[in-house]
N, C-alpha and C positions, 0 to 999 in steps of 0.2 A: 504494500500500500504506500502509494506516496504521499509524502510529509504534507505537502497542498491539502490533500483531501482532510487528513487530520485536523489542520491548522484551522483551512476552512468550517469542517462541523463544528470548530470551536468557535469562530466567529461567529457563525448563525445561533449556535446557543447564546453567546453573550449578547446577540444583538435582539435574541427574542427578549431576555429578560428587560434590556434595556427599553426595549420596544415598549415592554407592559407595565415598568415603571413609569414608564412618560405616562400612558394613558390613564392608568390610578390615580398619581399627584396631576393630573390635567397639564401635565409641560408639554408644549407641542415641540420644542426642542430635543427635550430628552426621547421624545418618539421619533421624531423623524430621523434623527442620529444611529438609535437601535434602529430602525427603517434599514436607514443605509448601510450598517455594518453588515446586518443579517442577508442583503442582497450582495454585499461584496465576499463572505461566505460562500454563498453559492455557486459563483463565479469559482470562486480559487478551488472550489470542493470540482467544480465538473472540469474544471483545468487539469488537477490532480488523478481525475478517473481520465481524460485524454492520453494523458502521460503512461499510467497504467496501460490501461490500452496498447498505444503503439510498445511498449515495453514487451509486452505479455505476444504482441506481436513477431515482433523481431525472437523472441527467444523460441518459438515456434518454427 
């Protein structure tokens, strides 16, 4: 598994949290900020299964 994918589910979790902090204390900052981490997450997680991929390809 590469480190991407890792790193990434760990952005989406921190960015959920941060996400549902905003929306309890009513911060629209603090939500949109978890927003954006938890899609930049995503990115690096399906970057990290690409990599996979062609990896798992080549050794094939």
């Amino acid at each position: 598994m590469d480190k991407d994918r890792v790193e990434g589910a760990m952005d989406q979790a921190k960015g959920s949290v941060k996400e549902a902090a905003g929306k309890v204390t009513g911060d629209k900052k603090t939500e949109a900020s978890g927003a954006a981490q938890k899609a930049g997450g995503k990115v690096q997680n399906a970057a990290g299964g690409a990599k996979d991929s062609v990896r798992d390809a080549v050794k094939e």
